[in-house]
N, C-alpha and C positions, 0 to 999 in steps of 0.2 A: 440339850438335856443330858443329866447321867446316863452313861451308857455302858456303864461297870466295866471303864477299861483296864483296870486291874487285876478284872477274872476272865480275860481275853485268853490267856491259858488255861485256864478249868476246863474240863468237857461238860459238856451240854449232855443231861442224864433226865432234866423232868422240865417237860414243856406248860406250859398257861394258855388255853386258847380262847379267847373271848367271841362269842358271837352273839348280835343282840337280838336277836330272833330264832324262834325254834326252827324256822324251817330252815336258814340258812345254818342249824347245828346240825341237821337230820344228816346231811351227807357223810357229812367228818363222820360222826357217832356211826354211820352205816361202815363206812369205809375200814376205821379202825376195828371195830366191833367192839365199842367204849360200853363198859356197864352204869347205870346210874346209880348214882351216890343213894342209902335213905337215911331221910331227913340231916342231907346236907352234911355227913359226917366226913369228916376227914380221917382217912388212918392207914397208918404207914405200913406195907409189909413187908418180911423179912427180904423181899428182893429187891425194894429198895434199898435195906442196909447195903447188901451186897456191891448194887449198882452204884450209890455212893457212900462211899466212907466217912468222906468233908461232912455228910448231914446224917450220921450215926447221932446227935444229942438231938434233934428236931426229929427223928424218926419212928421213933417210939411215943412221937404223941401225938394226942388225937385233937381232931380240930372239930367242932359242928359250926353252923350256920347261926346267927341267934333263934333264936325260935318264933315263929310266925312269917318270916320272909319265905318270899317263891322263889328264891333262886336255886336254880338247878345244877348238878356238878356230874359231867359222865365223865367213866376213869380208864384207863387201860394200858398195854404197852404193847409196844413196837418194836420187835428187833430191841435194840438196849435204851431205846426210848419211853420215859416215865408218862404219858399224854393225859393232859386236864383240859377238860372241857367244860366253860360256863359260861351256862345264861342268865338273866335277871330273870326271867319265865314270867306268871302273867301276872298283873296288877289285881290285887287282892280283892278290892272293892268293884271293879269295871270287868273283870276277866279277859282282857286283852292283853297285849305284848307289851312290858313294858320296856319303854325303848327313849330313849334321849340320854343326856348326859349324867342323868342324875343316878342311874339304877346303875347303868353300866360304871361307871365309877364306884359303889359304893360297894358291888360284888367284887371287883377287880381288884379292888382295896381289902377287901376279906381274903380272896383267894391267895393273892398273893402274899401277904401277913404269915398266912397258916402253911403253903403250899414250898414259901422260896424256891420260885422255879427260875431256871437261868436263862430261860427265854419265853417273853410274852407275846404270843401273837394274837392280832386284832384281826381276824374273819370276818367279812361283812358286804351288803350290797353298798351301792352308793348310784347318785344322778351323776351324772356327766355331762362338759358341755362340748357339742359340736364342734364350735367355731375354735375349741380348744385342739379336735383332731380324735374326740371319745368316740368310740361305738358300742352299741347296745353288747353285753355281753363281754367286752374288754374286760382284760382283768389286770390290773395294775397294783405294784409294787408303791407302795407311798415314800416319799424321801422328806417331803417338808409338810410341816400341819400348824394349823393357825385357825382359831375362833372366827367366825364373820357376824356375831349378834350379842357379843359384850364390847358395846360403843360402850368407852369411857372417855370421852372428849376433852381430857387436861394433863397437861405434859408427864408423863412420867404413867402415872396410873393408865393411859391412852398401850402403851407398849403390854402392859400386866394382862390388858382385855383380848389384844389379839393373843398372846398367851406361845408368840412362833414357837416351834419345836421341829427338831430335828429325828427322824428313826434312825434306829441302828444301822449304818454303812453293813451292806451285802454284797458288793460286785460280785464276790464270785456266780453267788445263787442266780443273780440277777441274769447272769450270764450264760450260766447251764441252763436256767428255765427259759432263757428268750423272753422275760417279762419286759414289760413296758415300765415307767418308772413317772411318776408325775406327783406334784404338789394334792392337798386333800384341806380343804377348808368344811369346818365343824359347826351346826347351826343347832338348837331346837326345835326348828319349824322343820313339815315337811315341805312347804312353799316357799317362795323366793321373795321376799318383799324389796322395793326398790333400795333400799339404805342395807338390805344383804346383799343385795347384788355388785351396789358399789365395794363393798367389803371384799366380797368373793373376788372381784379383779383384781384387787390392791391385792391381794394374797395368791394373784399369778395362781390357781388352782383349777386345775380339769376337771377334777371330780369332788364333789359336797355331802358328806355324811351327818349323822346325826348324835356318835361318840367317836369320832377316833381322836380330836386333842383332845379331848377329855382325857379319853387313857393314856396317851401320851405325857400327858401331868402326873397321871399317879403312876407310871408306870419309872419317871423321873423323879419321883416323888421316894418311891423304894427304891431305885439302884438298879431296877431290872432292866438289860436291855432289851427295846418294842421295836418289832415289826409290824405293818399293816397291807393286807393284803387284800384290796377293795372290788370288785366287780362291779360293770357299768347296768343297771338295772333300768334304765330311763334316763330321757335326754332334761338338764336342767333348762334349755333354751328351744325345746320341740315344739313338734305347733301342738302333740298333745297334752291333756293334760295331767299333772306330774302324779299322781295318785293312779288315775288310770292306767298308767304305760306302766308304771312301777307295779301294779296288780296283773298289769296282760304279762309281764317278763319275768316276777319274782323268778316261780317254780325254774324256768333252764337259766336263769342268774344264778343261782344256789349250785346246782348240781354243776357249772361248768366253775364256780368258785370250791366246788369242796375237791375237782378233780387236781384244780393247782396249792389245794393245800394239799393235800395229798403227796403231790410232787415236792414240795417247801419240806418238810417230812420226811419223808425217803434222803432226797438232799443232806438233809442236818446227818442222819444217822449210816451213810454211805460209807463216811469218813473212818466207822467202827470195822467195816469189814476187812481195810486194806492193812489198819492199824495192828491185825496179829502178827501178821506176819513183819511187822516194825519193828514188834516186840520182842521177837523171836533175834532177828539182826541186833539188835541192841544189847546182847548178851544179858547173863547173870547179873552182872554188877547193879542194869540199872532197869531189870526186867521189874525188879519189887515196886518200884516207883510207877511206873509206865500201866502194870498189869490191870490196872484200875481206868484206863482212859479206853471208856466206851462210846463216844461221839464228837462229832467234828469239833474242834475247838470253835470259841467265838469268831476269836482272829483270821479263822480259815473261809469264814463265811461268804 
């Protein structure tokens, strides 16, 4: 996938954070103390000019939602960190979550349109399977993502339906947080039918979500580089059943996934506090240039 190796020196100033459920938003939102958007509006203010200068012509404009969608947008900042937070929120007609590939992509595809932020992250639970080495509550780092329920059985179109994708390369992160790091196979269903399951092994995958290629395509789609950052909510191959385990574990899945985004976060923006005094060494000459970089770079990541 694109992964905007070109803007690997830019700082990282306004984040995207996808989650496809309210309850797995409620932590982040708690944590940062993110405000909500009304009626989905987008609008830049003047400390974003400040924070970046690269999106002085994008900053002064306003973005909404179209009108009549439930997607939701909480906003705020961190330290020199710009933080976007969005849900698909509920289905209009059923008043439930809406959650698969279709919403979560179509918001993500908005947000980012309107938002150009320089890094997307995918917040989210996921099934996990045992025999893979999962346990309930794991929170894992995704490095490879692949469809398991667009069988297109004819050469060439066959490759288009698992749809592989790669996330943005982190070691460093990967490394200060102690994460785990494993493959993330993408389905529709919340249940395993036996022709997904063949899928899911061929795609070498520990844990199975319900968008992360999805966003992984549009996220390669723009140019932005995606991380994914999944928690093990129920076992794909348990003796219980997958709805049930995933109802007994949401609520401490969520709060133990919003503690390491959280950490993901801190991480990106660590990089701003050592960087004054860089500034400071670096003299006059090239202090004007530099004076503007308030977050880890890409490439530091």
């Amino acid at each position: 996938m694109a992964t905007g190796d070109d803007n690997k020196t830019l700082p990282i100033s306004t984040l995207l954070i996808f989650a496809a459920l309210d309850s797995e938003a409620l932590p982040i939102i708690q944590h940062f103390k993110l405000s909500p958007d009304n009626n989905g509006s987008f609008s830049s203010s003047l400390k974003d000019v400040r924070m970046s200068q690269f999106k002085l012509a994008n900053s002064l404009s306003i973005f909404r939602f179209p009108l009549g969608v439930p997607w939701i947008r909480y906003h705020g900042y961190y330290k020199d960190l710009s933080i976007n937070l969005i849900y698909p929120g509920k289905d209009r007609d059923l008043g439930i979550n809406s959650v698969g590939t279709v919403p979560a992509s179509l918001v993500t595809y908005a947000s980012i349109q309107a938002l150009k932020p320089d890094l997307f992250i995918n917040a989210g639970t996921a099934g996990g399977f045992k025999v893979k080495g999962a346990c309930i509550f794991d929170v894992f780092m995704v490095s490879d993502l692949a469809f398991h329920d667009r069988r297109i059985p004819i050469p060439g179109p066959d490759k288009y339906g698992l749809g592989r994708r790669k996330s943005f390369s982190t070691p460093n992160l990967v490394k200060e947080l102690n994460l785990k790091v494993c493959k993330l196979s993408t389905g529709d269903s919340l249940d395993m039918s036996p022709q997904d399951e063949t899928c899911i092994l061929a795609n070498d995958a520990t844990i199975v979500d319900m968008e992360g290629a999805a966003l992984a395509y549009v996220s390669s789609l723009m140019r932005v580089p995606a991380i994914f950052v999944k928690a093990v909510s129920n076992f794909v191959d348990g003796e219980k059943s997958i709805p049930e385990e995933f109802a007994e574990n949401l609520q401490a899945t969520v709060v133990a996934l919003g503690e390491v985004v959280a950490n993901v976060v801190e991480f990106i923006n660590e990089f701003a506090e050592n960087l004054q005094a860089t500034v400071v060494a670096l003299g006059e000459v090239v202090a004007n240039v530099v004076e503007f970089i308030n977050g880890k770079c890409l490439a530091e990541l």
